[in-house]
C-alpha positions as CSV (number, residue, x, y, z in Angstrom):
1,X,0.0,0.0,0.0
2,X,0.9,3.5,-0.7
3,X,0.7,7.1,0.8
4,X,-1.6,7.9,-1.5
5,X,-3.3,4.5,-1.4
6,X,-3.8,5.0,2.6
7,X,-4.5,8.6,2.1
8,X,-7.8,7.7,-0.2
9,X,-8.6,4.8,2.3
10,X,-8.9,7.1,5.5
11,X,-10.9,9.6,3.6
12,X,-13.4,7.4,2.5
13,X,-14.1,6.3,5.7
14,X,-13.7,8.9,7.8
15,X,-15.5,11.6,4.9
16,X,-12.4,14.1,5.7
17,X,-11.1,15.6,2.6
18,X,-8.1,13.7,0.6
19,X,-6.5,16.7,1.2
20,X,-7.0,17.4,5.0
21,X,-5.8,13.4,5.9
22,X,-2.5,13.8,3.4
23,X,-1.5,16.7,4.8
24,X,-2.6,14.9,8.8
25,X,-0.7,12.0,7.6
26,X,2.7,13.9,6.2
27,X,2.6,15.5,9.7
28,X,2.7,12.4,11.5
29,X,5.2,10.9,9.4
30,X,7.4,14.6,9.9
31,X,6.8,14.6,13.7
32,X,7.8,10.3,14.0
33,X,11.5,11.4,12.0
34,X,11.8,14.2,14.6
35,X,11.1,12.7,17.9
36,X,13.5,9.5,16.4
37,X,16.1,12.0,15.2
38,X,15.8,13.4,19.1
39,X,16.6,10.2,20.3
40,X,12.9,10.1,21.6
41,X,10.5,7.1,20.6
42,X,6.9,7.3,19.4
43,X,4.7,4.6,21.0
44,X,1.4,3.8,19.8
45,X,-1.0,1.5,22.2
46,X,-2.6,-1.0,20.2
47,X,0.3,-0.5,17.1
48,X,3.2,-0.3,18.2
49,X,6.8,1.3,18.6
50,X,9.1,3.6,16.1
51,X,12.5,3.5,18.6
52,X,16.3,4.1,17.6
53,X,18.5,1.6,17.9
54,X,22.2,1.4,18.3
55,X,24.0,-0.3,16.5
56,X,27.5,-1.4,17.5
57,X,30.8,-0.7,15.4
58,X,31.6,-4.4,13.7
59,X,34.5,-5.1,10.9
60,X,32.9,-5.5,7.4
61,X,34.4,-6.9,4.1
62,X,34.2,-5.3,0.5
63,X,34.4,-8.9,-1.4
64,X,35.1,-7.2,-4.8
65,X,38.5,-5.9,-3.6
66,X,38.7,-8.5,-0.5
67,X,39.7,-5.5,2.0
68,X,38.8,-5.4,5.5
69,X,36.4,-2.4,6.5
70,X,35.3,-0.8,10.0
71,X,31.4,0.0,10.3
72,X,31.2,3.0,12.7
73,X,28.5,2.5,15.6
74,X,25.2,4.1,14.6
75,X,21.5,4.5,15.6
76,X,19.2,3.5,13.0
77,X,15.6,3.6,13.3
78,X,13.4,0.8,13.9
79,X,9.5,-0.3,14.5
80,X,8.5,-2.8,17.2
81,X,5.3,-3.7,16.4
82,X,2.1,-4.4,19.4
83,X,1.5,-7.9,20.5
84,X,-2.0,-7.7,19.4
85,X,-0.9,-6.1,16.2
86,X,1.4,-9.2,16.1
87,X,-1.5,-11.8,16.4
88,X,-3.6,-10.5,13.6
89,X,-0.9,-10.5,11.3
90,X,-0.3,-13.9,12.7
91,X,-3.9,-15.3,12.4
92,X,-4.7,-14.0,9.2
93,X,-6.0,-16.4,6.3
94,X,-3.3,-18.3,4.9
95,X,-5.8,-18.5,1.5
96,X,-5.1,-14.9,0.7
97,X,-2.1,-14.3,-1.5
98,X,0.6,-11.9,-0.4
99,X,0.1,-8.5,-2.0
């Protein structure tokens, strides 16, 4: 599914205007990248969890020129989902393709 895709979805069934919920929804998306870039996570009850993690510096290899490289440690961002988010991905039809 896309931004634009949800965006149609939310108005339809909330009767906002496409307009109002893509410019609701870019503001969530903004405010999520600036609470992680904070160091700050975003947790939503009943969804889940945008948190930063740290990643630890490891030793990496280029094959192509078989050289040795150090990985700095780094935060990346990550999503945790909800248990109960979890278990309805978990129980849902196996008869339905993957889209």
């Amino acid at each position: 599914m896309t931004k634009a895709e949800l965006v149609s979805i939310i108005a339809k069934r909330t009767g906002i205007e496409r307009q109002v919920v893509l410019t609701t929804v870019e503001a969530f998306m903004e405010e999520v990248k600036v609470s992680l870039a904070q160091g700050e996570p975003v947790h939503l009850r009943g969804f889940g969890s945008f948190v930063v993690k740290h990643r630890a510096q490891k030793t990496g290899r280029i094959l192509a020129k078989n050289t040795t490289i150090i990985i700095p440690a780094h935060d990346v961002p990550a999503f945790k989902p909800a248990d109960v988010f979890v278990d309805k991905v978990k129980s849902r039809s196996n008869d339905k393709p993957a889209s």
